[in-house]
N, CA, C and O atoms as a GROMACS GRO file, in nm:
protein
  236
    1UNK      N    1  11.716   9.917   9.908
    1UNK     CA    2  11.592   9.947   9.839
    1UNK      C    3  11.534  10.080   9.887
    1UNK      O    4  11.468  10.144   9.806
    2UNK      N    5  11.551  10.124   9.998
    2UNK     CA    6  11.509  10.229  10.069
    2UNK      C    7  11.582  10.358   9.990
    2UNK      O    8  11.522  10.440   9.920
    3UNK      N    9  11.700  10.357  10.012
    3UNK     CA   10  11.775  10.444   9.978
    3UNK      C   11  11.692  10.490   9.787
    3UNK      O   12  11.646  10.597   9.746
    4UNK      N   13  11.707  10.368   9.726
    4UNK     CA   14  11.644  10.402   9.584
    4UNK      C   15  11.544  10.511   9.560
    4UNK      O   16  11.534  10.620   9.503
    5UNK      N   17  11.464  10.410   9.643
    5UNK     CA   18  11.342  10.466   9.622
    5UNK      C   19  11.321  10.616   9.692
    5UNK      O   20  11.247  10.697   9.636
    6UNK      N   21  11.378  10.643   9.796
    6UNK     CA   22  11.420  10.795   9.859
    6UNK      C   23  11.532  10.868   9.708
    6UNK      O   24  11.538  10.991   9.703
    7UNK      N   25  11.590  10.808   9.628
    7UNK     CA   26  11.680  10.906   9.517
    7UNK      C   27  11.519  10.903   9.419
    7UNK      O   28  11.474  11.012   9.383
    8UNK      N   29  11.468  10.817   9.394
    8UNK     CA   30  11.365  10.821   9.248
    8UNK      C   31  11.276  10.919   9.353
    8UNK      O   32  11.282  11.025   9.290
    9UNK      N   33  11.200  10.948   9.467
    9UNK     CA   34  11.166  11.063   9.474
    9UNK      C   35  11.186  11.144   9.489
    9UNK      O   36  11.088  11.214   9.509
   10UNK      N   37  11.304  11.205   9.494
   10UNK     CA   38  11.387  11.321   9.528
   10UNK      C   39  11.399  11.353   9.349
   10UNK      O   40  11.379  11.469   9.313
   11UNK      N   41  11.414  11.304   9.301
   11UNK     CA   42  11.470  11.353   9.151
   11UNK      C   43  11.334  11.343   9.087
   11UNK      O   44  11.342  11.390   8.974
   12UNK      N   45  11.176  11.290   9.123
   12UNK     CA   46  11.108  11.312   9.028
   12UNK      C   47  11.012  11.423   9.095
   12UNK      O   48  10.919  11.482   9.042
   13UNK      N   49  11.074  11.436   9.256
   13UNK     CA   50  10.908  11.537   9.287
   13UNK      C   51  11.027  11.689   9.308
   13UNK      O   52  10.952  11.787   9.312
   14UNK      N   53  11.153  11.730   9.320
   14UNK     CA   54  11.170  11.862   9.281
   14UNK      C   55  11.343  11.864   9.195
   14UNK      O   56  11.388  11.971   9.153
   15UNK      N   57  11.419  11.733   9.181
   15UNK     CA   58  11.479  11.813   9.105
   15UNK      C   59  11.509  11.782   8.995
   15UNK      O   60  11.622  11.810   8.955
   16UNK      N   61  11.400  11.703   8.897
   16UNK     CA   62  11.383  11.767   8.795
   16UNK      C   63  11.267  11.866   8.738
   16UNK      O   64  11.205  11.859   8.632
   17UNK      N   65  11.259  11.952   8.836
   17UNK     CA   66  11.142  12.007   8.812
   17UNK      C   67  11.221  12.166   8.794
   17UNK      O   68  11.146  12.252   8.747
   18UNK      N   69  11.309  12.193   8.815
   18UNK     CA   70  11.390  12.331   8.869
   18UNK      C   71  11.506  12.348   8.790
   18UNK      O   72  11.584  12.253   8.781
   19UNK      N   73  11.528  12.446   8.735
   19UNK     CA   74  11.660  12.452   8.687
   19UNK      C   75  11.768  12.541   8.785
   19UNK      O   76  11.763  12.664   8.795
   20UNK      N   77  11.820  12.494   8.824
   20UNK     CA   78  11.955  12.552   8.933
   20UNK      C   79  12.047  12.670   8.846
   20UNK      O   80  12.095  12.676   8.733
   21UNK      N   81  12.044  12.751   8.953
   21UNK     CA   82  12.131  12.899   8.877
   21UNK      C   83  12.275  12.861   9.018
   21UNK      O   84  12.396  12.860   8.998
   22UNK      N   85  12.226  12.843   9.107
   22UNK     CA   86  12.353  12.807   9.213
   22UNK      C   87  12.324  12.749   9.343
   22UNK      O   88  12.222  12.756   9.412
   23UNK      N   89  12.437  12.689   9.363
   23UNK     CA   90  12.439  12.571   9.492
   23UNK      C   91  12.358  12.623   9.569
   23UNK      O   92  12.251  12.563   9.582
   24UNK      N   93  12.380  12.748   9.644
   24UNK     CA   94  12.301  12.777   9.725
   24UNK      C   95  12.145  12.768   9.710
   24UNK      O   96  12.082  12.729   9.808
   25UNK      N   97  12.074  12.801   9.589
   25UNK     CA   98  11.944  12.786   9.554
   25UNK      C   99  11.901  12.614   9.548
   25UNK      O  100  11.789  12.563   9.552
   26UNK      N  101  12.025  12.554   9.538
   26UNK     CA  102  11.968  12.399   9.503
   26UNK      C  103  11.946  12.346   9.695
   26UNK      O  104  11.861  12.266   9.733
   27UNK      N  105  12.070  12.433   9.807
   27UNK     CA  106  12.000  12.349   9.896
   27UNK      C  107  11.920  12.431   9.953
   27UNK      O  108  11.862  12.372  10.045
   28UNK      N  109  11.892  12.519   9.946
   28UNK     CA  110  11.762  12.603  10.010
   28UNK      C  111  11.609  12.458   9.942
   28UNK      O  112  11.526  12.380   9.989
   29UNK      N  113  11.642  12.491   9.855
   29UNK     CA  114  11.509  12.411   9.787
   29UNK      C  115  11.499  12.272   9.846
   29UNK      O  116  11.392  12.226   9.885
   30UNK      N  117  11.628  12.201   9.851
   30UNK     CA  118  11.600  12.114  10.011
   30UNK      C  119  11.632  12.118  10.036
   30UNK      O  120  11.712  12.030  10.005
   31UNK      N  121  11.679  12.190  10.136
   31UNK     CA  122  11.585  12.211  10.290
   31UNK      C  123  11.484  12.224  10.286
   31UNK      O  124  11.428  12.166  10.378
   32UNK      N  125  11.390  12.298  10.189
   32UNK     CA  126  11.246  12.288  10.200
   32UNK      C  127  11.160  12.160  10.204
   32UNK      O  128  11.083  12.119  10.290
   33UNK      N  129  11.197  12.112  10.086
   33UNK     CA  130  11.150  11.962  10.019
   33UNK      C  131  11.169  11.897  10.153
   33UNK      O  132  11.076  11.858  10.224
   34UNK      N  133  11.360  11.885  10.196
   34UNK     CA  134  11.329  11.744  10.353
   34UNK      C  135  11.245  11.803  10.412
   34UNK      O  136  11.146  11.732  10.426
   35UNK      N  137  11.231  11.939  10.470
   35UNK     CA  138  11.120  11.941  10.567
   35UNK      C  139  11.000  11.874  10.545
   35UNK      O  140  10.950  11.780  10.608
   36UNK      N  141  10.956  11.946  10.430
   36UNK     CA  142  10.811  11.921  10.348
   36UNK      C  143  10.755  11.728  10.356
   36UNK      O  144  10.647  11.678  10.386
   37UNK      N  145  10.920  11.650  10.303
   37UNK     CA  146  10.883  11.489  10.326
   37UNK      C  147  10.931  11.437  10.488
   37UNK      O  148  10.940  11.318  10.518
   38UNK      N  149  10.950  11.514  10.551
   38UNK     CA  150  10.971  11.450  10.698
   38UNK      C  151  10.810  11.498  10.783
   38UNK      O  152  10.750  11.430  10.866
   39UNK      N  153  10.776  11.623  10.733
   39UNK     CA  154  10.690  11.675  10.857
   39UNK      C  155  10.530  11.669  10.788
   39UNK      O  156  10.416  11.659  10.834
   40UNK      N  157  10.559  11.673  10.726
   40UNK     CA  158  10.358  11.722  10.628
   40UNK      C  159  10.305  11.551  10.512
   40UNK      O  160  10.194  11.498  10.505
   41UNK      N  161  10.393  11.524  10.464
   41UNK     CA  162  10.373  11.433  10.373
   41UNK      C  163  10.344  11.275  10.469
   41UNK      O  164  10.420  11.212  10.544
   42UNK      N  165  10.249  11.260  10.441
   42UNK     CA  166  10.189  11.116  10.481
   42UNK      C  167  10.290  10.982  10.387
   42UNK      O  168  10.294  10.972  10.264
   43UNK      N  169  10.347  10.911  10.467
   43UNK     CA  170  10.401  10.793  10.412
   43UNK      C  171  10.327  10.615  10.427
   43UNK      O  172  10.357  10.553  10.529
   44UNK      N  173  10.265  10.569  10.357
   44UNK     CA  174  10.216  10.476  10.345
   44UNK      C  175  10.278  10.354  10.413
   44UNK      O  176  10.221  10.285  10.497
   45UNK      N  177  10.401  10.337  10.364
   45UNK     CA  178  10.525  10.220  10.419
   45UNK      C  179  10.514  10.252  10.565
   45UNK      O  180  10.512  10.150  10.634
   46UNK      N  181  10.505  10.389  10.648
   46UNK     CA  182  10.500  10.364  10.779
   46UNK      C  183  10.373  10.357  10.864
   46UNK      O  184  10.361  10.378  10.984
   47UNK      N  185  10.277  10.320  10.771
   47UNK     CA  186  10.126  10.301  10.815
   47UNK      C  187  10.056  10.442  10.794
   47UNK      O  188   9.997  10.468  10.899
   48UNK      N  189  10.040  10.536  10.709
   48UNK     CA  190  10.022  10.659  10.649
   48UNK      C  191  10.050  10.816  10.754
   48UNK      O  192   9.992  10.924  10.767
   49UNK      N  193  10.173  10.751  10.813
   49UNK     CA  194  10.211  10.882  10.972
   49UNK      C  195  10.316  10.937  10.861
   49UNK      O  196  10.343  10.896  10.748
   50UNK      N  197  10.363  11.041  10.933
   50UNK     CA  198  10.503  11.131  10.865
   50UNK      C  199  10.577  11.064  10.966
   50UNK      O  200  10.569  11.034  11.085
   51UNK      N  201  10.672  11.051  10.843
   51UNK     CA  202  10.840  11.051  10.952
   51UNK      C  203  10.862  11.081  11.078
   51UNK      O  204  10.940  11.027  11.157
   52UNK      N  205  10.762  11.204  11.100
   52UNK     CA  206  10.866  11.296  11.219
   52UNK      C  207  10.735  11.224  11.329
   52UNK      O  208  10.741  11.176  11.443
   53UNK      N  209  10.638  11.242  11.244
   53UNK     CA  210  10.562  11.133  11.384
   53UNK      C  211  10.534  10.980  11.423
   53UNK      O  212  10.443  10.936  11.493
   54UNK      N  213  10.625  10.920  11.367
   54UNK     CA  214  10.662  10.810  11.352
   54UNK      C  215  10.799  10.788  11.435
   54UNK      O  216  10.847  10.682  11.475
   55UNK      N  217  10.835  10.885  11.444
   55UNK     CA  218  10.951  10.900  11.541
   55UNK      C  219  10.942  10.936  11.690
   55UNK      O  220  11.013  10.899  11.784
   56UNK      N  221  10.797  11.048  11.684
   56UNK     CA  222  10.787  11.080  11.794
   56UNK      C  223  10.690  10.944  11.853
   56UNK      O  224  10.639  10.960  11.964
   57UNK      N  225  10.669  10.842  11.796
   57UNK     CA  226  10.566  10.742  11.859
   57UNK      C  227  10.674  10.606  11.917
   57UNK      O  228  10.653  10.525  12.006
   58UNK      N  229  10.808  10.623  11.815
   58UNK     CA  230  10.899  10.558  11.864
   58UNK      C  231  10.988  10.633  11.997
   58UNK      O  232  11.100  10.586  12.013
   59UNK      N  233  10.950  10.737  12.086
   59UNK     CA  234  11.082  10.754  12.146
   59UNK      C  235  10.969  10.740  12.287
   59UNK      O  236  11.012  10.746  12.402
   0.00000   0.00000   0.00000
């Protein structure tokens, strides 16, 4: 279920938003995006922390 729901936001918040001219431009754009949902974006499911500090509270 995780996995899903990580593809339905990946495909509705940048790539269908972009039209790709080449590979390279598609992973530049994430890399941006993972950064953007690991470090800045508040996640609800982990009590509204980011990823990356949700990690740093686990180590």
């Amino acid at each position: 279920a995780y996995v899903e729901r990580y593809n339905r936001t990946v495909r509705h918040e940048w790539l269908n938003l972009y039209i790709f001219e080449t590979i390279e431009e598609v992973q530049q754009i994430a890399t941006e995006w993972l950064w953007t949902y690991n470090n800045e974006r508040p996640n609800m499911g982990i009590g509204g922390v980011t990823p990356a500090m949700k990690l740093k509270m686990a180590a």
